[in-house]
VEXDREN-305039 format. One record per residue: y, z, x of N, C-alpha, C in turn. Coordinates in steps of 0.2 Angstrom, whole numbers. Layout:
BEGIN
+---------+-------+--------+----------+-------+---------+---------+-------+--------+
! n.north !  n.up ! n.east ! ca.north ! ca.up ! ca.east ! c.north !  c.up ! c.east !
+---------+-------+--------+----------+-------+---------+---------+-------+--------+
!       Y !     Z !      X !        Y !     Z !       X !       Y !     Z !      X !
...
+---------+-------+--------+----------+-------+---------+---------+-------+--------+
This chain:
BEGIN
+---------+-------+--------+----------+-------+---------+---------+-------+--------+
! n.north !  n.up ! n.east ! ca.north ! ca.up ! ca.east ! c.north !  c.up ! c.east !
+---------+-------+--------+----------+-------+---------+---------+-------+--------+
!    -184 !    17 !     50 !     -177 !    20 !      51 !    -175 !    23 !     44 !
!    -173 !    28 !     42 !     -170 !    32 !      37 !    -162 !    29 !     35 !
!    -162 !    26 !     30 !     -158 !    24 !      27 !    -151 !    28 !     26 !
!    -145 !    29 !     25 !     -139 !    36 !      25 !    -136 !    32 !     20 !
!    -134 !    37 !     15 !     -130 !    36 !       8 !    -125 !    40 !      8 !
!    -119 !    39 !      8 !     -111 !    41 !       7 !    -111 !    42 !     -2 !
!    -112 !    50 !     -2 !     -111 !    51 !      -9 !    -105 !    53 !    -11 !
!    -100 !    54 !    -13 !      -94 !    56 !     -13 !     -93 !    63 !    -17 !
!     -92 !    68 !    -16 !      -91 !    72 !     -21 !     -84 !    75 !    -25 !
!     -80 !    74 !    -18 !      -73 !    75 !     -22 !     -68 !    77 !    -17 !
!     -62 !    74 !    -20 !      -55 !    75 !     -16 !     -50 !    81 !    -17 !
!     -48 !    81 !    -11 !      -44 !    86 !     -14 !     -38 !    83 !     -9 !
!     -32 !    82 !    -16 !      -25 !    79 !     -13 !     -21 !    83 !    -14 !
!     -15 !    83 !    -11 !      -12 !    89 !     -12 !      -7 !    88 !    -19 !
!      -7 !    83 !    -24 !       -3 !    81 !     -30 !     -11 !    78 !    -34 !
!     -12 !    82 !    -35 !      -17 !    81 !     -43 !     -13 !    79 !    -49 !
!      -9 !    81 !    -51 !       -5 !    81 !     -57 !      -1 !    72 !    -60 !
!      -2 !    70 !    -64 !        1 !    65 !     -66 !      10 !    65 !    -68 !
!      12 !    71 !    -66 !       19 !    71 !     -67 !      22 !    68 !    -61 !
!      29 !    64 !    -61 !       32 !    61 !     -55 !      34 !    66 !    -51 !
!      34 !    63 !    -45 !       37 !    67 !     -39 !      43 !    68 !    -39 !
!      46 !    74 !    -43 !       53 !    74 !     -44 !      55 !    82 !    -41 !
!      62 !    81 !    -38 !       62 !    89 !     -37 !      70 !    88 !    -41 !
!      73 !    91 !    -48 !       77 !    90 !     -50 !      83 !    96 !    -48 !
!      89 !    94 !    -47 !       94 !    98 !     -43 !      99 !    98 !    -49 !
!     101 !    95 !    -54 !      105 !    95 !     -58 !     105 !    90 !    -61 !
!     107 !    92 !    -70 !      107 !    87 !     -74 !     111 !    89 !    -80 !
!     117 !    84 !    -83 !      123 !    87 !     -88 !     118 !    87 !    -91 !
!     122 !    91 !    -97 !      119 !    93 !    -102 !     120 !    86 !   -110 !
!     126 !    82 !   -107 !      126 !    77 !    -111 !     125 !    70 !   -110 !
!     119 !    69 !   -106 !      120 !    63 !    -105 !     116 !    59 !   -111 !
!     119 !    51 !   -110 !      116 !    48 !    -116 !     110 !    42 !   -113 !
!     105 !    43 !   -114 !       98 !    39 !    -109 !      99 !    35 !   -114 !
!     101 !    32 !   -120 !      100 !    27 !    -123 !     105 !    22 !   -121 !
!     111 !    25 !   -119 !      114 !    19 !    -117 !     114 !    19 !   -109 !
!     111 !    21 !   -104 !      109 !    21 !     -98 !     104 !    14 !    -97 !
!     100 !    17 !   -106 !       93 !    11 !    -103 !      97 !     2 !   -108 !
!     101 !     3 !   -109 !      106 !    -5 !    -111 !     113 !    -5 !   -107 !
!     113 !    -3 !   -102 !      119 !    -3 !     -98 !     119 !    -8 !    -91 !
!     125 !    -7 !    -88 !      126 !   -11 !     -81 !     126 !    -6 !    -75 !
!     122 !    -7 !    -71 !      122 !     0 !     -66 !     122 !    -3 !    -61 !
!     124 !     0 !    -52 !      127 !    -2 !     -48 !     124 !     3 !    -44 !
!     121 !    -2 !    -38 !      117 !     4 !     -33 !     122 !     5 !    -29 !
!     121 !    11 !    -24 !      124 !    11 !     -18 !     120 !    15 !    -15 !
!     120 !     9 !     -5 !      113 !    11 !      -3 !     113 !    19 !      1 !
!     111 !    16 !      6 !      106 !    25 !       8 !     113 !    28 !     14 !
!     115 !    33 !     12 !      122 !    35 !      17 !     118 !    39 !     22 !
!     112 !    42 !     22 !      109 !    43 !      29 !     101 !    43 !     28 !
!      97 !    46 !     34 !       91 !    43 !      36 !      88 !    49 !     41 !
!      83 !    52 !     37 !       79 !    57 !      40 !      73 !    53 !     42 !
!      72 !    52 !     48 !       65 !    50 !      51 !      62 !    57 !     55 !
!      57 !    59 !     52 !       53 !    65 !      53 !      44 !    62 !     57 !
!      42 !    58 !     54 !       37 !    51 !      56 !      40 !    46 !     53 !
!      35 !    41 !     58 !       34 !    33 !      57 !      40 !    32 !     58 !
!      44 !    36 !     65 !       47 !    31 !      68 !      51 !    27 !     70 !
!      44 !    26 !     77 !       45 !    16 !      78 !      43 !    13 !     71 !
!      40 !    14 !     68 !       37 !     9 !      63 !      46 !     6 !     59 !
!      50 !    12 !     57 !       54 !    10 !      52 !      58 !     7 !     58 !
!      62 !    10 !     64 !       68 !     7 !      67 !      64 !    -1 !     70 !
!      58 !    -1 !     69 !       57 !    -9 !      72 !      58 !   -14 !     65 !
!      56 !   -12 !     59 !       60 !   -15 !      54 !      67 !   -16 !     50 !
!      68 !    -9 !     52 !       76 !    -8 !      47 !      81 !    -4 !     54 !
!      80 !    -7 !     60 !       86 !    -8 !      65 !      93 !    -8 !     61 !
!      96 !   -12 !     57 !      100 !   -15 !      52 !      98 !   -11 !     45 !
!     103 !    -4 !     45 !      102 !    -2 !      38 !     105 !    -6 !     33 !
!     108 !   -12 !     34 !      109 !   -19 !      27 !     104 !   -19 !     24 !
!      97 !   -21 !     31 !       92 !   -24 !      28 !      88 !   -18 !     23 !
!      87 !   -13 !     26 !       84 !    -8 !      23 !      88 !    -6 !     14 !
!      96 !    -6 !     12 !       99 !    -6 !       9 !      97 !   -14 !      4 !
!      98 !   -18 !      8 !       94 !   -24 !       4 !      85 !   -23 !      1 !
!      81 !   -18 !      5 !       73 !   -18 !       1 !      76 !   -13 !     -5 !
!      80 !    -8 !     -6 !       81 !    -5 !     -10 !      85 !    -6 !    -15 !
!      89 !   -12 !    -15 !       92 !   -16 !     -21 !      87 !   -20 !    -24 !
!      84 !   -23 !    -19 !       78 !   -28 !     -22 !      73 !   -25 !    -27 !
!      70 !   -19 !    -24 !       65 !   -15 !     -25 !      66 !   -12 !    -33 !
!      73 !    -9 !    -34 !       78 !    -6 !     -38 !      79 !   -13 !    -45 !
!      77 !   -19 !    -43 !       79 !   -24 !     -45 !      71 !   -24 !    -51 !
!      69 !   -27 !    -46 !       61 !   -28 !     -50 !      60 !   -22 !    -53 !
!      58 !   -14 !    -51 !       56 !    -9 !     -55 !      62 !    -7 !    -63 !
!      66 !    -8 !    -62 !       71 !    -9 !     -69 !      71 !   -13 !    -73 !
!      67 !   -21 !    -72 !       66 !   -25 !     -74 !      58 !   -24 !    -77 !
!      54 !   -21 !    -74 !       50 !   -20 !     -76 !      48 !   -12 !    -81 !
!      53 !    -7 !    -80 !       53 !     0 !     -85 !      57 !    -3 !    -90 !
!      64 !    -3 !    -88 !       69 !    -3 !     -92 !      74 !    -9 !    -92 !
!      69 !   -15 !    -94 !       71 !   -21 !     -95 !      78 !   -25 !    -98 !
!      81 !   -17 !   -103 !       89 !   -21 !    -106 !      94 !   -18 !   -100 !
!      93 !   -17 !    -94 !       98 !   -13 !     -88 !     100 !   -20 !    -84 !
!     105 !   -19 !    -83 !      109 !   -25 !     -79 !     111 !   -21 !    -72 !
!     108 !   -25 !    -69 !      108 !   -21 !     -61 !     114 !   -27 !    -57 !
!     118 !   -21 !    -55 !      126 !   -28 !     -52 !     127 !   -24 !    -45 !
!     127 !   -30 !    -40 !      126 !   -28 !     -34 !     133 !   -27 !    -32 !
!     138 !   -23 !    -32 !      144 !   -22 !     -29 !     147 !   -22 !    -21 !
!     150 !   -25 !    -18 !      152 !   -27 !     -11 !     157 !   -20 !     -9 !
!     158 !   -16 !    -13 !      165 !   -12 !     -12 !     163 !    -5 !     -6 !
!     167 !    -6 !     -3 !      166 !    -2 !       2 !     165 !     5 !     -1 !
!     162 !    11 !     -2 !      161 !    18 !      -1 !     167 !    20 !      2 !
!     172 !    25 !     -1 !      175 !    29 !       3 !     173 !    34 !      8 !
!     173 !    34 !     13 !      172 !    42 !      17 !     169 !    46 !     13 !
!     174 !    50 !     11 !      174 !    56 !       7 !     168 !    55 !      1 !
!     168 !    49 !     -3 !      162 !    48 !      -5 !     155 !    51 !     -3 !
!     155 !    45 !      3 !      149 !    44 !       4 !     145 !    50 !      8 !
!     152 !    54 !     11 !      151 !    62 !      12 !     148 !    67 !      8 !
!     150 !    68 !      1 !      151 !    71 !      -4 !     154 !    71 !     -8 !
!     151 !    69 !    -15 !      154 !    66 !     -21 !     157 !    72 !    -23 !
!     154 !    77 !    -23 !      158 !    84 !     -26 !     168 !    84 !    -22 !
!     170 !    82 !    -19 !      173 !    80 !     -16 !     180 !    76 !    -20 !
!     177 !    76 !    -26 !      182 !    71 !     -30 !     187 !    75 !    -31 !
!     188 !    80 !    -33 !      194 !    84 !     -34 !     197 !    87 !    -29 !
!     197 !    85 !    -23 !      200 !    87 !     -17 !     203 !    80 !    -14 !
!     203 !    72 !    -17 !      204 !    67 !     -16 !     202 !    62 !    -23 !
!     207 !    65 !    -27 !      208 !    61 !     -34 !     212 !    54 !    -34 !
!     216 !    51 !    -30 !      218 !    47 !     -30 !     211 !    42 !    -27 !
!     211 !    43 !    -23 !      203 !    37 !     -17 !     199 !    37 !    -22 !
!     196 !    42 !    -25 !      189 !    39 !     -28 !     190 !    37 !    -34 !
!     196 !    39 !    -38 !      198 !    35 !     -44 !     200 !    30 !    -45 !
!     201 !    27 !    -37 !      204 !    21 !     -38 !     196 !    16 !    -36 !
!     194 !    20 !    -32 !      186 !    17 !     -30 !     183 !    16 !    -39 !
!     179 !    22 !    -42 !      176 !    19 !     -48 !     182 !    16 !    -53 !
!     186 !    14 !    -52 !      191 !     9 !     -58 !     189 !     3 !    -55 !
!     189 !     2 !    -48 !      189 !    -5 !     -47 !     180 !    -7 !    -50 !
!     174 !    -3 !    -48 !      169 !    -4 !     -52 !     168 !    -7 !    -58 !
!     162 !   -12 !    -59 !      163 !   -17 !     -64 !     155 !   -16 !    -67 !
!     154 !    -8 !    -68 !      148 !    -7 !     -72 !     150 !    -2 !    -75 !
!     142 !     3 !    -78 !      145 !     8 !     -82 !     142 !    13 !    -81 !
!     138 !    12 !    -74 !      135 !    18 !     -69 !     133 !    17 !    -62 !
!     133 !    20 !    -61 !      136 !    20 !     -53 !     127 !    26 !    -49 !
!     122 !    24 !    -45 !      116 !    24 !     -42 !     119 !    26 !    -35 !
!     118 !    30 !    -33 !      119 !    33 !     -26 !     113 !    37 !    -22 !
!     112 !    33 !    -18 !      106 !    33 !     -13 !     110 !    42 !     -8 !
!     110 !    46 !     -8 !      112 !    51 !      -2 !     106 !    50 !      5 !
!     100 !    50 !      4 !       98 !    52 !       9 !      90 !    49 !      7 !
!      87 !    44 !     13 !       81 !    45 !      13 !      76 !    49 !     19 !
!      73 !    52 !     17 !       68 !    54 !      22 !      62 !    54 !     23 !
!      59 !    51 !     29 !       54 !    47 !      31 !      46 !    55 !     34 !
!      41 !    54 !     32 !       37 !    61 !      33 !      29 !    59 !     30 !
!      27 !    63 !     32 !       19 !    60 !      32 !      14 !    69 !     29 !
!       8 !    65 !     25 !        5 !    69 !      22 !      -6 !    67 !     24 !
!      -6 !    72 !     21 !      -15 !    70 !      21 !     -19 !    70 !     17 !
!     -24 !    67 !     14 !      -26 !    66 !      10 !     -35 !    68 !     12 !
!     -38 !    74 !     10 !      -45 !    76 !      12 !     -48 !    75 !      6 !
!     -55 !    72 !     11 !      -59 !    70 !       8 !     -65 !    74 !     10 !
!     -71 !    75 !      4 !      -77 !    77 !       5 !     -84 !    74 !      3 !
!     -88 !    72 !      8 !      -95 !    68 !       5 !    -101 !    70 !      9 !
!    -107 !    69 !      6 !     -112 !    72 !       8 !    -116 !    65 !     12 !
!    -117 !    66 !     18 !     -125 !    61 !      21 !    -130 !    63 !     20 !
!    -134 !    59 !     18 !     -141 !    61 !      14 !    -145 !    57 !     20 !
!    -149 !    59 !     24 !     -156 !    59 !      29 !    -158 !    62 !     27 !
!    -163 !    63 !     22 !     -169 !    71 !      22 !    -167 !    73 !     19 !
!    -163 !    79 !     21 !     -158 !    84 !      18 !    -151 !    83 !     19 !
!    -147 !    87 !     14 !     -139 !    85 !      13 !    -137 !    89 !     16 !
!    -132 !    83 !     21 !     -127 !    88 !      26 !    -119 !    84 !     23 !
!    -114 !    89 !     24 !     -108 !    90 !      20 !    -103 !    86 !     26 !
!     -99 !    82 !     27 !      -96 !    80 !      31 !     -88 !    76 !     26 !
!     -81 !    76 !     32 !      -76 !    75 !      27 !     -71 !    72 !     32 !
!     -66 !    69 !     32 !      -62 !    66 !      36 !     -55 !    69 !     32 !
!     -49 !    64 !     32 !      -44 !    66 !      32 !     -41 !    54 !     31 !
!     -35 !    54 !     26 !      -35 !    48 !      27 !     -24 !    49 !     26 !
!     -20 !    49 !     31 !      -13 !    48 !      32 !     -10 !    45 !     27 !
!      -5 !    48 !     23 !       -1 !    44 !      21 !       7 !    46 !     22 !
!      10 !    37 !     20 !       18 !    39 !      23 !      21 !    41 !     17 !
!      25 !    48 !     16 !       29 !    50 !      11 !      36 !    49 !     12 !
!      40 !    46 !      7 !       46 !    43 !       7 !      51 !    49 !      2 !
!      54 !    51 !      4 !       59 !    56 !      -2 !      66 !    52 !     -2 !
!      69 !    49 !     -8 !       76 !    49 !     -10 !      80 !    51 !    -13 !
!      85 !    53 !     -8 !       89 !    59 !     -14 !      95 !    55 !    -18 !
!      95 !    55 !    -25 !       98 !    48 !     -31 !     103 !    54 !    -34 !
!     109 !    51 !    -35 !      114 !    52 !     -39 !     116 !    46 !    -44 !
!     116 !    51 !    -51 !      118 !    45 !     -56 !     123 !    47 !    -58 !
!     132 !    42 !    -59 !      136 !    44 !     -60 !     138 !    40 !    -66 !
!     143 !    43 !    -71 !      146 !    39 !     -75 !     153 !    35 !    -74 !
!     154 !    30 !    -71 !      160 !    28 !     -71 !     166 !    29 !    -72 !
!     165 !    26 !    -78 !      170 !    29 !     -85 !     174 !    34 !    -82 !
!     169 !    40 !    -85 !      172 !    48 !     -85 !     174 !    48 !    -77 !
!     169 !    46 !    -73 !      170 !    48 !     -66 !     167 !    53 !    -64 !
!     161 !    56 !    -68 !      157 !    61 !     -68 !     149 !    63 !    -67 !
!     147 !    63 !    -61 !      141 !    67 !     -60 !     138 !    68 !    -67 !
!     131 !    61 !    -68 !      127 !    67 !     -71 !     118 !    70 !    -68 !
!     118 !    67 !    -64 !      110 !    70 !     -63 !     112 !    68 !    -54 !
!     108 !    73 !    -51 !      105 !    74 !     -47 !      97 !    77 !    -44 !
!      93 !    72 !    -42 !       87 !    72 !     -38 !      82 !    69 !    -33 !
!      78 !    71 !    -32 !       74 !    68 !     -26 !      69 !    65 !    -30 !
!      67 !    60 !    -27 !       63 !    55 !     -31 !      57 !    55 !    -24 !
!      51 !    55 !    -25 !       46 !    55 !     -19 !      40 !    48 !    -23 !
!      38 !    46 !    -17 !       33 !    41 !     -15 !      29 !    41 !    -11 !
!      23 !    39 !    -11 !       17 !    41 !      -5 !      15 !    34 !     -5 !
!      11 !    33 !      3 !        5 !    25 !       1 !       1 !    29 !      8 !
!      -6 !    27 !      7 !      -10 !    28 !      10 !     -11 !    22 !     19 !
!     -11 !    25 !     23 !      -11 !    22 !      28 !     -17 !    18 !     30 !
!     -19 !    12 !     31 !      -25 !    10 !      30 !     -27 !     5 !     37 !
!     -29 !     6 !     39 !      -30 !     3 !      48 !     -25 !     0 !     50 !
!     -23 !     6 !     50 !      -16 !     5 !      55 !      -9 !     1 !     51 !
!     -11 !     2 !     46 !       -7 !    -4 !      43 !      -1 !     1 !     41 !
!       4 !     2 !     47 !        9 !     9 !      44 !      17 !     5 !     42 !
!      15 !    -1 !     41 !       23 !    -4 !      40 !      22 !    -6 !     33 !
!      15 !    -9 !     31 !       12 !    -9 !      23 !      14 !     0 !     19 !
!      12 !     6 !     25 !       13 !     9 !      20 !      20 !    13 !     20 !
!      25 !    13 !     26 !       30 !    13 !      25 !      34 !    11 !     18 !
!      33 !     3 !     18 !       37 !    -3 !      15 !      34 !     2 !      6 !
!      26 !     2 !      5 !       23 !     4 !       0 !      26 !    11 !      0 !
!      26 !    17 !      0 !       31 !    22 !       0 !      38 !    22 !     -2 !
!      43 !    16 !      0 !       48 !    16 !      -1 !      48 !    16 !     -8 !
!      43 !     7 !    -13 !       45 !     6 !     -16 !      42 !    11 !    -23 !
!      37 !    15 !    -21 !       34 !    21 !     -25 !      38 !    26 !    -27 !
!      43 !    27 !    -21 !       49 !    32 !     -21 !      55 !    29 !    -26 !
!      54 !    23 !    -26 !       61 !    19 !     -31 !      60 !    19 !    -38 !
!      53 !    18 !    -39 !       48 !    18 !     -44 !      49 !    25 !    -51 !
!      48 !    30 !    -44 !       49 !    38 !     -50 !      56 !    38 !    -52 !
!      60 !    36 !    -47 !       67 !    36 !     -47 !      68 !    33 !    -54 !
!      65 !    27 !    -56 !       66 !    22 !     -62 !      63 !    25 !    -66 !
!      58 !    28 !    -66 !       53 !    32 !     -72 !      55 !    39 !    -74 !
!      59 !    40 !    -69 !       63 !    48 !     -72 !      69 !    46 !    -77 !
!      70 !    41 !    -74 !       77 !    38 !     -81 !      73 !    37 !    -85 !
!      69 !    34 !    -86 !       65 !    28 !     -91 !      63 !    34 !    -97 !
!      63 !    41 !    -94 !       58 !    45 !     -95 !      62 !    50 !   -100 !
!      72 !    49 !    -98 !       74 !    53 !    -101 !      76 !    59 !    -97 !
!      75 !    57 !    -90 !       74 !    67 !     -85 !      69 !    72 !    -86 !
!      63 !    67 !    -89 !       56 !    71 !     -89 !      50 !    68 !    -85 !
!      47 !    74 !    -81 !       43 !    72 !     -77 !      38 !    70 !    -78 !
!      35 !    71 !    -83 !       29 !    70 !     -86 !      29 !    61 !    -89 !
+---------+-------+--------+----------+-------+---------+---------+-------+--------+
């Protein structure tokens, strides 16, 4: 019997590139990343939820957006402890105004609410989760079976892609400084779609931390 060797020749993914997965939508022109990275910052979780795939996968784990809002404090907690280790991350109980967690541009059509909302905060930046969207990608592959002669054969292996769209604000001022999309992928691997769910999330909180770490640069 003829032996077969899996030689691999090369992938093609749709993200080659060692830059983070960022699509950046705005950013002041004065912000100061040095005091960001020794400061107190205060997440606020996810105000809505684009499930595109995976479903059942997520509503059978995060049925209760608290819980899902709790992986992404946690998650938020270890990866700033690990880039940007002088950040004081402060869990706040305070309710979100409406009008907030509709649209923050919204401040100056309701000055009274949201000013009274960031005065009551007891940090020095303010993390706003707008929108996660749940979505899936491919990963192709190409390798050669060697019997004899070489025949070219290739599959395809799924992954779940998590986008979230992050606003940083400064308290103090009350003022919008960066707005963008933070992306995360994990490879789906026998069926294991709740690993890469859960692994997608946390990759998506990751560039999230790494684009501050970075300064607002993707590289």
């Amino acid at each position: 019997m003829k032996k077969l060797f899996l030689i691999p020749v090369f992938f093609l993914i749709y993200s080659c590139s060692s830059a983070l997965k960022i699509q950046d939508t705005y950013q002041a022109r004065d912000i100061n990343f040095n005091h960001i990275q020794n400061s107190k910052i205060a997440i606020f979780g996810v105000n809505s939820i684009t499930l595109n795939e995976f479903v059942n996968t997520f509503r059978d784990e995060y049925a209760d957006t608290a819980r899902l809002n709790q992986k992404i404090f946690s998650t938020f907690s270890k990866k700033l402890n690990e880039y940007m280790p002088s950040v004081t991350l402060v869990e706040e109980n305070k309710k979100v105004p409406s009008v907030l967690s509709e649209d923050l541009l919204f401040k100056e059509n309701n000055p009274e609410m949201i000013s009274e909302f960031f005065n009551k905060l007891q940090t020095d930046y303010l993390i706003f989760i707008n929108n996660i969207s749940v979505g899936n990608s491919l990963v192709y592959s190409t390798y050669f079976v060697t019997s004899g002669s070489g025949i070219m054969n290739g599959g395809s292996i799924e992954q779940c892609s998590v986008n979230m769209d992050v606003e940083l604000w400064d308290v103090q001022k009350q003022q919008r400084l960066m707005e963008f999309q933070a992306g995360g992928e994990r490879s789906v691997v026998l069926f294991s779609f709740l690993i890469a769910l859960n692994g997608a999330i946390d990759n998506s909180v990751e560039t999230a931390v790494k684009y501050l770490k970075n300064n607002g640069n993707v590289n």
